[in-house]
TIBAMI-284103 format. One record per residue (C-alpha): residue number from 1; residue in three letters; x, z, y. Coordinates in nm, 4 decimals. Layout:
BEGIN
NUM Ala X Z Y
...
//
This chain:
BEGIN
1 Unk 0.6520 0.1429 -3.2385
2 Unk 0.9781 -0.0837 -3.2317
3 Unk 0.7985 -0.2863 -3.5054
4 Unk 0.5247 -0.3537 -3.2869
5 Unk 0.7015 -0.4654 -2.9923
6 Unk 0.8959 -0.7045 -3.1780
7 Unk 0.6811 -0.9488 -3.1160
8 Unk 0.7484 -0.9141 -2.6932
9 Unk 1.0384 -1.1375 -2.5622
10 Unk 1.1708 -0.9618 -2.2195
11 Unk 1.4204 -1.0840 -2.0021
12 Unk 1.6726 -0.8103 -1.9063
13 Unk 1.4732 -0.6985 -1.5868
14 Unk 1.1420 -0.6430 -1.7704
15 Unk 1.2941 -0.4595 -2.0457
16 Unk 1.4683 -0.2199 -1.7895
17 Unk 1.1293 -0.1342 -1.6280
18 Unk 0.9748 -0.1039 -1.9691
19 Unk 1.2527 0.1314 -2.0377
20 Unk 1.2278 0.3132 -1.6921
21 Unk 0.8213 0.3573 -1.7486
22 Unk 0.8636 0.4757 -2.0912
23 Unk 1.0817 0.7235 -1.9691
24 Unk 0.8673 0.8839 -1.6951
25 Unk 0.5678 0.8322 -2.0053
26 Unk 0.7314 1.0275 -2.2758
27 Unk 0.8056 1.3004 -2.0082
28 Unk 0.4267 1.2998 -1.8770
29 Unk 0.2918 1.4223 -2.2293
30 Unk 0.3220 1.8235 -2.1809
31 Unk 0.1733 1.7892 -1.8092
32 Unk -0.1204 1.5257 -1.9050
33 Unk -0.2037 1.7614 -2.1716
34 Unk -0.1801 2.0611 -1.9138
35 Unk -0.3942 1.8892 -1.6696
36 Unk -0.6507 1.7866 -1.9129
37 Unk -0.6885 2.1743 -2.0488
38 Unk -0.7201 2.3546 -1.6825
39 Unk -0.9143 2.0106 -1.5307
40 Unk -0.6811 1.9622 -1.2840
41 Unk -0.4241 1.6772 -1.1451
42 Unk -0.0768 1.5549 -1.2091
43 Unk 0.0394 1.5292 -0.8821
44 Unk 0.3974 1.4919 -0.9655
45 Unk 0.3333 1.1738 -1.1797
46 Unk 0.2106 0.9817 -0.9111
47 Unk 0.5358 1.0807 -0.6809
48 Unk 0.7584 0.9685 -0.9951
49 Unk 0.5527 0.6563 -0.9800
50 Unk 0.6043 0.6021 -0.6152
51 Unk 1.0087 0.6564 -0.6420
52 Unk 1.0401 0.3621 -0.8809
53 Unk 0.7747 0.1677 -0.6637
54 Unk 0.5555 0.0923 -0.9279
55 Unk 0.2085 0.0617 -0.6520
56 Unk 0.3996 -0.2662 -0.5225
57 Unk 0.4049 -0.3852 -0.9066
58 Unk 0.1488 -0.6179 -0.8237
59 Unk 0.2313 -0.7328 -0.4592
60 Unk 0.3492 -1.0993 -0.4712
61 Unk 0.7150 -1.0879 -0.4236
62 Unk 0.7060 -1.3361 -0.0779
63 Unk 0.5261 -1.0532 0.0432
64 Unk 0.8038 -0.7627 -0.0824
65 Unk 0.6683 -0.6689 -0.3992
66 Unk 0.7491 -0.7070 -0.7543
67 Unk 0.5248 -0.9758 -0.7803
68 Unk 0.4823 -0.9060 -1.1915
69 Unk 0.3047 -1.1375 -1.4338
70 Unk 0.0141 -1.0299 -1.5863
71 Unk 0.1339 -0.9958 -1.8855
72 Unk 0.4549 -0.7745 -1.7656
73 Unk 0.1321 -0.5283 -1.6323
74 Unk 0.0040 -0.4620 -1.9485
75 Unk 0.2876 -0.3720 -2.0989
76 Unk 0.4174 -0.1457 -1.8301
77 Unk 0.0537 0.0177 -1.8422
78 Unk 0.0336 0.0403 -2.2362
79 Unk 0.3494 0.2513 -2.2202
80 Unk 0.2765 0.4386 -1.9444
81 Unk -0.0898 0.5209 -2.1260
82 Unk 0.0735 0.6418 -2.4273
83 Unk 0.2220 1.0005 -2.2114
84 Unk -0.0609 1.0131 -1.9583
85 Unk -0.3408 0.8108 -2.0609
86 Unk -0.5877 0.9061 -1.7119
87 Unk -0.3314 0.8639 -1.4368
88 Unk -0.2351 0.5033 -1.6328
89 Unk -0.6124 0.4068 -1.5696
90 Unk -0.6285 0.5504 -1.2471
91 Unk -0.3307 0.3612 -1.1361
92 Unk -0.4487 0.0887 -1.3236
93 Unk -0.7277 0.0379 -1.0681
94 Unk -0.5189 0.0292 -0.7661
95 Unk -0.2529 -0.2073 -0.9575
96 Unk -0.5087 -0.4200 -1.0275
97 Unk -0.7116 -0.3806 -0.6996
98 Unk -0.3942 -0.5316 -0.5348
99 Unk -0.3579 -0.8246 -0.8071
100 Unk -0.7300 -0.9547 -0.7244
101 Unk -0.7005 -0.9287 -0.3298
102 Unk -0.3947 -1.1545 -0.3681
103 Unk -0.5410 -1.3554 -0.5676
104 Unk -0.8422 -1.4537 -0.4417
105 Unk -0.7154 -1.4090 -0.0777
106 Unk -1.0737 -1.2764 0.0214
107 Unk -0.9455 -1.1122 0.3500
108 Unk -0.8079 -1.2505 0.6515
109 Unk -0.4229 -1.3334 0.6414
110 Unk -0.3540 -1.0575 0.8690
111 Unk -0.5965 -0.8068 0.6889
112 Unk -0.4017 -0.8621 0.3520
113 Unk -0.0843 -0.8499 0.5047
114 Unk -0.0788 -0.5748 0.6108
115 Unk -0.2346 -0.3839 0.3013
116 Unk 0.0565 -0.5618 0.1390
117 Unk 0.2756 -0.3668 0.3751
118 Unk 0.1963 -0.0698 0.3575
119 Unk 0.1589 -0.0692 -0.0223
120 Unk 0.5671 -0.2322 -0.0005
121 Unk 0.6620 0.0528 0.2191
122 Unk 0.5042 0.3642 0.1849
123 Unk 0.3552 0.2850 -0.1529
124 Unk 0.0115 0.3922 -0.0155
125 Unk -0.2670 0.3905 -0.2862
126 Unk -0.5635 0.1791 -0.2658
127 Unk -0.9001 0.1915 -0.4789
128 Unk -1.2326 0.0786 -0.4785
129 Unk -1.5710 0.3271 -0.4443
130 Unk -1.8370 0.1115 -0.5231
131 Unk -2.0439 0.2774 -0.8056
132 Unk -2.3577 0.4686 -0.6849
133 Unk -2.6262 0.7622 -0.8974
134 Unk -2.8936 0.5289 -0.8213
135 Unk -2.7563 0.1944 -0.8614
136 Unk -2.5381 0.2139 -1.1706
137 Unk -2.1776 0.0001 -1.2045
138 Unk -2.1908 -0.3121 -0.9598
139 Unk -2.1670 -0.4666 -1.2352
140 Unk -2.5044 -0.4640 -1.3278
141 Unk -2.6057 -0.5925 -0.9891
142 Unk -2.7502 -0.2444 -0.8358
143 Unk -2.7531 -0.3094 -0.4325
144 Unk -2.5463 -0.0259 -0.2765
145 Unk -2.7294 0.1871 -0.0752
146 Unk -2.4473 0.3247 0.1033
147 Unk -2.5285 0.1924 0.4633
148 Unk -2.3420 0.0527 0.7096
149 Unk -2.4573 -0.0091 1.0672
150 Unk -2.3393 -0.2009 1.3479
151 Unk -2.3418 -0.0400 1.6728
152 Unk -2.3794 -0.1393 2.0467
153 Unk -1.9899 -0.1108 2.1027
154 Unk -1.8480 -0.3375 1.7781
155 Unk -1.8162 -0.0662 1.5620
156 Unk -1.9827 0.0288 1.2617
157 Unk -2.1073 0.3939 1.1070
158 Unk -2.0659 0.4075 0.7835
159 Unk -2.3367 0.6907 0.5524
160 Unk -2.3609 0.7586 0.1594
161 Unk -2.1941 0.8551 -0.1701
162 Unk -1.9990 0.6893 -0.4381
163 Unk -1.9261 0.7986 -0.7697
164 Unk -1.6565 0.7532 -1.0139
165 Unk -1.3792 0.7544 -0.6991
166 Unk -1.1022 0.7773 -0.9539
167 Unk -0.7376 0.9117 -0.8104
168 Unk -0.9409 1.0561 -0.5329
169 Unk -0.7163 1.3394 -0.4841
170 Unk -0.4198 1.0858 -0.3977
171 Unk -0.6018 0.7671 -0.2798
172 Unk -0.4543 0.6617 0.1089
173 Unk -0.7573 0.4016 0.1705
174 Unk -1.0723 0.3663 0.0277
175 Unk -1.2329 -0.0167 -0.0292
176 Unk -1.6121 0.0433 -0.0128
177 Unk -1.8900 -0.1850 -0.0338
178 Unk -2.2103 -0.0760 0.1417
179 Unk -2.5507 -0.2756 0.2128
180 Unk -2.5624 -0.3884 0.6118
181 Unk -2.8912 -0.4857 0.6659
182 Unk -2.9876 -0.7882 0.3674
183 Unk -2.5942 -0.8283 0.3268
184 Unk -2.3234 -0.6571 0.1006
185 Unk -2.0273 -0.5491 0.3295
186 Unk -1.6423 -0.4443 0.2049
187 Unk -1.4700 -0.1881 0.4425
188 Unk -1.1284 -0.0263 0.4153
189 Unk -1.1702 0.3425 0.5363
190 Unk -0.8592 0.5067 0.5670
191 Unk -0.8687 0.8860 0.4390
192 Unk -0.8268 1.1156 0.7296
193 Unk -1.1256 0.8921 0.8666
194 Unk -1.3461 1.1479 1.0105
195 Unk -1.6701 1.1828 0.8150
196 Unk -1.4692 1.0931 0.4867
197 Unk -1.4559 1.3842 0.2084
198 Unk -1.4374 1.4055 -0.1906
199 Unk -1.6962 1.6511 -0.3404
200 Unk -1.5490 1.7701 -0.6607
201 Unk -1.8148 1.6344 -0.9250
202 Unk -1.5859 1.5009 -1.1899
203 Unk -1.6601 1.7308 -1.4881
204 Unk -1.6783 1.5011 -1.8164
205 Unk -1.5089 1.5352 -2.1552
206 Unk -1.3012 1.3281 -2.0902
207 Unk -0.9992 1.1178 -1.8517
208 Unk -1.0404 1.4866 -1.6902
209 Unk -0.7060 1.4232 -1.4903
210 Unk -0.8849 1.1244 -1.3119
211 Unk -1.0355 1.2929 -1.0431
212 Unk -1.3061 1.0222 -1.0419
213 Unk -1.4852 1.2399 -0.8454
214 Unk -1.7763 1.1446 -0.5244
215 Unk -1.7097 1.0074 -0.2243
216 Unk -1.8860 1.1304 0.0802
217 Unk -1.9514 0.9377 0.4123
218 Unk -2.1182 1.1387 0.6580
219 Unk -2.1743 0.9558 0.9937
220 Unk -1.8040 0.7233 0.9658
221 Unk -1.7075 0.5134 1.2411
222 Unk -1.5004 0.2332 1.2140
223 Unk -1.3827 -0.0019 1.3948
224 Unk -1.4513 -0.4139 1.3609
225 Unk -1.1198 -0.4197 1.2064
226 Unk -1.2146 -0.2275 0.9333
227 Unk -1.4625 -0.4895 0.8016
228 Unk -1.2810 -0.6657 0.5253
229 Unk -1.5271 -0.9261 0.3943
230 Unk -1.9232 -0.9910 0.3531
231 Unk -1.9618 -1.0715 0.0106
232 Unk -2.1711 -1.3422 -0.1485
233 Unk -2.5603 -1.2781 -0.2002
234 Unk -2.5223 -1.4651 -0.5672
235 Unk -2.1839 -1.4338 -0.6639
236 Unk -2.0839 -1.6280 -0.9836
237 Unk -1.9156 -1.5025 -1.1738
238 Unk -1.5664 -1.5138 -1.2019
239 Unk -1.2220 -1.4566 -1.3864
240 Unk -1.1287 -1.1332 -1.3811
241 Unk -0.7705 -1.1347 -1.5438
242 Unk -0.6912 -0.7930 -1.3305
243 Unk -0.9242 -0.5782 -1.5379
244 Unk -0.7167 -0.6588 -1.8591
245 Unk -0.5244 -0.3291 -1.7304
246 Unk -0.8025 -0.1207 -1.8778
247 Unk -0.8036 -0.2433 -2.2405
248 Unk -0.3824 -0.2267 -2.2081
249 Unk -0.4269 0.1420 -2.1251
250 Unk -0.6574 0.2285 -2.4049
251 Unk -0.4347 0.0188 -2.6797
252 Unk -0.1699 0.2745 -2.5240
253 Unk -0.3967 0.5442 -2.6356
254 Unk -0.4063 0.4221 -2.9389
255 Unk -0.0597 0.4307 -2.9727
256 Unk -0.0076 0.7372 -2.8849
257 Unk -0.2560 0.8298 -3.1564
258 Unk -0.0572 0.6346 -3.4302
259 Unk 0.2629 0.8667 -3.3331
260 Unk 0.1001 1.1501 -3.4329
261 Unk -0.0441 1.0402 -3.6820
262 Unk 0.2910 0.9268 -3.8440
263 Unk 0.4497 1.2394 -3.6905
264 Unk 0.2355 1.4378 -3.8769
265 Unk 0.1988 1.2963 -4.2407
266 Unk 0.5818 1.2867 -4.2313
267 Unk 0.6554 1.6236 -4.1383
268 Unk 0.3482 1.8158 -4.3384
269 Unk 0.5003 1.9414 -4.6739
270 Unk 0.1956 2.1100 -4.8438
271 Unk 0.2815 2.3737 -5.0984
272 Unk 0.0218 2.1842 -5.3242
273 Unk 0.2825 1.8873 -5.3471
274 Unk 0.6496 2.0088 -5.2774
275 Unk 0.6793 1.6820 -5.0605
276 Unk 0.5493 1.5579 -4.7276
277 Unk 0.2161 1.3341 -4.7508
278 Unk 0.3784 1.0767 -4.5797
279 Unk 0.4227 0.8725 -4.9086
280 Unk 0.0361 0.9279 -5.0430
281 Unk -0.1263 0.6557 -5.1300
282 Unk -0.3962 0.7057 -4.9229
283 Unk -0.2385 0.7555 -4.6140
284 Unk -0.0269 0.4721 -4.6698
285 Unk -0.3287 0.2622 -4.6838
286 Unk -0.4726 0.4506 -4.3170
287 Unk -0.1830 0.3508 -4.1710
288 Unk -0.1241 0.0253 -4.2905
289 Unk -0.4881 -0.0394 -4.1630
290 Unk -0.3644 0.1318 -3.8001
291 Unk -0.0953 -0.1473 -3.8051
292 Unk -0.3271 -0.4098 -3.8501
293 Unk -0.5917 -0.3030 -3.6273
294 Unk -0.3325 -0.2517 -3.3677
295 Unk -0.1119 -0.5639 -3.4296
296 Unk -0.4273 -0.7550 -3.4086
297 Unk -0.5744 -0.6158 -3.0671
298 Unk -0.2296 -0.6609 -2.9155
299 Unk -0.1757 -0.9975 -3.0242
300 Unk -0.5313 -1.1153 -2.8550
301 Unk -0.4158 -0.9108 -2.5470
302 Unk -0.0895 -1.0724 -2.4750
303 Unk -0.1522 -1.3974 -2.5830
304 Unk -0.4508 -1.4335 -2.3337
305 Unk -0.2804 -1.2640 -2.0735
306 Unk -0.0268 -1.5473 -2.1744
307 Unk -0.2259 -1.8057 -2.1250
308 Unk -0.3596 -1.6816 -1.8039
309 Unk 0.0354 -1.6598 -1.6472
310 Unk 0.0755 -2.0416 -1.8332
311 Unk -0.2322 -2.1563 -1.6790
312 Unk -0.3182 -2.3336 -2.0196
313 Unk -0.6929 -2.3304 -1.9240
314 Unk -0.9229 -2.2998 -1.5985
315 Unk -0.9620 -1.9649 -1.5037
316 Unk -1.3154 -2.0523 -1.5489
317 Unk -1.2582 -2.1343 -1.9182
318 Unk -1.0614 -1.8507 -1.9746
319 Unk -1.3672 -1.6368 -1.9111
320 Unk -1.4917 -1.5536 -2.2570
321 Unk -1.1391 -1.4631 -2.4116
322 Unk -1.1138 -1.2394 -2.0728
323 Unk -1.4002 -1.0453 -2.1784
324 Unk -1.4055 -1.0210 -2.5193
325 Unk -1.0661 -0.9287 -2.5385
326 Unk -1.1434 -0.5964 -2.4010
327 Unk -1.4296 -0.5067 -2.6863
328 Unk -1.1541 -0.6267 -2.9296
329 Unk -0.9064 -0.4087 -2.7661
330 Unk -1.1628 -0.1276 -2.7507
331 Unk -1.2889 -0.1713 -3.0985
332 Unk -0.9248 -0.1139 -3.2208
333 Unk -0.8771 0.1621 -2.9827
334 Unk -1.1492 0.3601 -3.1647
335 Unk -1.1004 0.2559 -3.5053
336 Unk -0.7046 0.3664 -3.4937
337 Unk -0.7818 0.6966 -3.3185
338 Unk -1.0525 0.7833 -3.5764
339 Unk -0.8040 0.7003 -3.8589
340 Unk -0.5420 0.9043 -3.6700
341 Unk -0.7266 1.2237 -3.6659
342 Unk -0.8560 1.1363 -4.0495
343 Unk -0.4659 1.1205 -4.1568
344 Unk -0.4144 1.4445 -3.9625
345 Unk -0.7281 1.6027 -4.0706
346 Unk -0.8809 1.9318 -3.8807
347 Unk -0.5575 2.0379 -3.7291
348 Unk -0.6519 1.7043 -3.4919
349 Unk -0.9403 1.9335 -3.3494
350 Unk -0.7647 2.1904 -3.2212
351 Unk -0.7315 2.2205 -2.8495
352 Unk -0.3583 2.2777 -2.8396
353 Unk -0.3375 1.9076 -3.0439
354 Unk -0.2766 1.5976 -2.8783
355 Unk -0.5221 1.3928 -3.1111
356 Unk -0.8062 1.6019 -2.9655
357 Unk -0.7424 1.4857 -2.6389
358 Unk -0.6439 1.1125 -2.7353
359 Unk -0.9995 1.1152 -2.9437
360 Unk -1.1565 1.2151 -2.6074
361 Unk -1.0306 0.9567 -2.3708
362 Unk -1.0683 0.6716 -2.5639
363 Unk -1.4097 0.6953 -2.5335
364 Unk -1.4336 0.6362 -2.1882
365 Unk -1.3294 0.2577 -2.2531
366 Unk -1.6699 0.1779 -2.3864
367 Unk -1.8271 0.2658 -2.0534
368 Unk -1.5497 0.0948 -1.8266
369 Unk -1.6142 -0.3253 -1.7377
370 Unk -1.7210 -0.5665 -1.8835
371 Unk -1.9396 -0.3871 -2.0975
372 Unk -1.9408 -0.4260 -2.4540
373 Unk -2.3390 -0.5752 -2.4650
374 Unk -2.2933 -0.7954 -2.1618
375 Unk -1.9764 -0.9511 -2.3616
376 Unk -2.1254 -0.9806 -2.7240
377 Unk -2.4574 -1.1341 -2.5373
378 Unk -2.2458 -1.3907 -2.3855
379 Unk -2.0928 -1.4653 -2.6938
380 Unk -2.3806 -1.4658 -2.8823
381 Unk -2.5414 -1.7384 -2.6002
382 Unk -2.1987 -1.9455 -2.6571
383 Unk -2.2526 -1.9593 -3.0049
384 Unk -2.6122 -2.0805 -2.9792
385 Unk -2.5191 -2.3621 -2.6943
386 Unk -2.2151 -2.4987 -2.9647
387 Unk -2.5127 -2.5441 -3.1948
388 Unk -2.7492 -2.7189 -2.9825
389 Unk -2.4793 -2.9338 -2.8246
390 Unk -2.3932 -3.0474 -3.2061
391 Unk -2.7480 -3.1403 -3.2879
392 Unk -2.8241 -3.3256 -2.8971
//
């Protein structure tokens, strides 16, 4: 991979995290694989995560965290994807969770203060639930119909289920957004909040050691405090340089998948040839395709993550590379882990094989925002407009 990552310039600091993350990634590989066979959770990943304070990654540093670029995030979460591909995405959310609120500064001073704070000190873990059965990813505009309710006292009760609660096993507060009354509301439940539970639903093919599974509010009262924001009725829409982390973690996969597929072709010496295959000309040409799909997609990534830290454009006008850089990413994902398991052949389906389980998560990115149709629509509309603007 050095080859790849020659074309990263780090300053001493950034190359010591990279270093430090790589580390704790190449030594996640056995128990990722582990967790994904027996559908359980790597518990002690997210502790060696919290000793090198990586949850403050994306605290601004006038507030006591690391305050990282945006392009420093992907990196660190490419690397960390390529040993443990579902806690990357899980932490992903949180990471970027904490980028956005920042960012946008949608909660009162004091409200993200102190989220800042406790993410700074105790490295608590923060993550949206806002995807419902009935309603679909937000996304899509589905009104929640998790309820919330304001009483006589000040308070609210809270009542309903959200899916797809990744890192619920770990997750110290809970960001939901429920309908109250004709308006969309934003709470932050803590989790020994009485009434709050996880139902163990998560049973999917694959990023098994997510935990994504339901959230359950039965009857939660908070109090007025707990209301973090009404959000708009039509919101437009914005930049959303914080979900970049997802595409970075499935290039990781990808990555991952190109080791083994190199691995492999170097170290198989078929009796048929009296030599590895490493040399065929065939396989040559798979990977040299691997590299370019890969140094592509990665070159898209970081330069628009780039310009995003430069400010070179609006954030507005940085839309359409923010989205479409995530099909690209995606699209390359795929493509390298099919040619992956093509260069390894059947021993990539066995269970005891990495590829299997590689082959298996990266699918998931095709159902994670902004979706792939939404994103070649809008493209599609932006080519159109170019036209009719010529010809006005």
């Amino acid at each position: 991979m050095k080859r790849l990552d020659d074309m990263f310039v780090l300053t001493s600091e950034q190359q010591e995290r990279l270093h430090a993350i790589g580390k704790l990634a190449d030594s996640f590989v056995e128990e990722a694989h582990r967790v994904d066979a027996e559908h359980d959770f790597a518990y002690e990943h997210i502790e060696a995560l919290r000793k090198i304070g990586y949850f403050s990654y994306t605290v601004p540093k006038e507030a006591g965290g690391q305050g990282v670029s945006l392009y420093e995030l992907l990196l660190y979460q490419e690397r960390l994807a390529q040993g443990d591909a579902a806690i990357a995405l899980g932490v992903g959310w949180h990471l970027s969770v904490m980028f956005e609120l920042n960012y946008n500064k949608a909660w009162s001073p004091a409200a993200l203060e102190e989220m800042n704070e406790q993410v700074v000190k105790q490295q608590a873990i923060v993550n949206r639930a806002v995807t419902e059965r009935a309603s679909g990813s937000p996304t899509r505009g589905g009104k929640p119909q998790a309820t919330a309710e304001l009483l006589e006292n000040g308070s609210y009760i809270l009542n309903g289920r959200k899916t797809f609660t990744t890192l619920s096993p770990v997750l110290d507060y809970f960001l939901v957004i429920v309908s109250m009354g004709e308006d969309t509301a934003e709470f932050k439940i803590p989790r020994n909040t009485a009434g709050v539970r996880i139902e163990k639903t998560w049973n999917m093919v694959g990023m098994r050691g997510t935990a994504s599974h339901d959230l359950v509010l039965e009857d939660v009262t908070l109090p007025a405090a707990a209301l973090m924001q009404i959000l708009p009725h039509r919101k437009v829409q914005a930049a959303a340089p914080h979900l970049l982390h997802i595409p970075a973690s499935y290039l990781g996969i990808a990555l991952a998948a190109r080791k083994e597929a190199i691995t492999f072709a170097y170290d198989y010496h078929p009796n048929s040839l009296g030599t590895s295959i490493i040399h065929l000309p065939n396989v040559v040409q798979q990977l040299g395709q691997i590299e370019l799909e890969l140094q592509t997609a990665r070159h898209f990534l970081y330069s628009v993550a780039s310009r995003w830290d430069q400010q070179v454009l609006s954030p507005e006008q940085l839309i359409p590379e923010l989205n479409a850089v995530k099909v690209a990413a995606m699209q390359a994902a795929l493509s390298v882990v099919d040619k992956a398991m093509r260069i390894v052949g059947a021993h990539s389906l066995a269970l005891d094989h990495p590829l299997q389980r590689l082959y298996r998560d990266v699918r998931f990115g095709l159902h994670n925002p902004p979706m792939e149709d939404a994103v070649l629509s809008m493209l599609g509309k932006m080519a159109i407009t170019d036209l009719e603007q010529e010809r006005s």
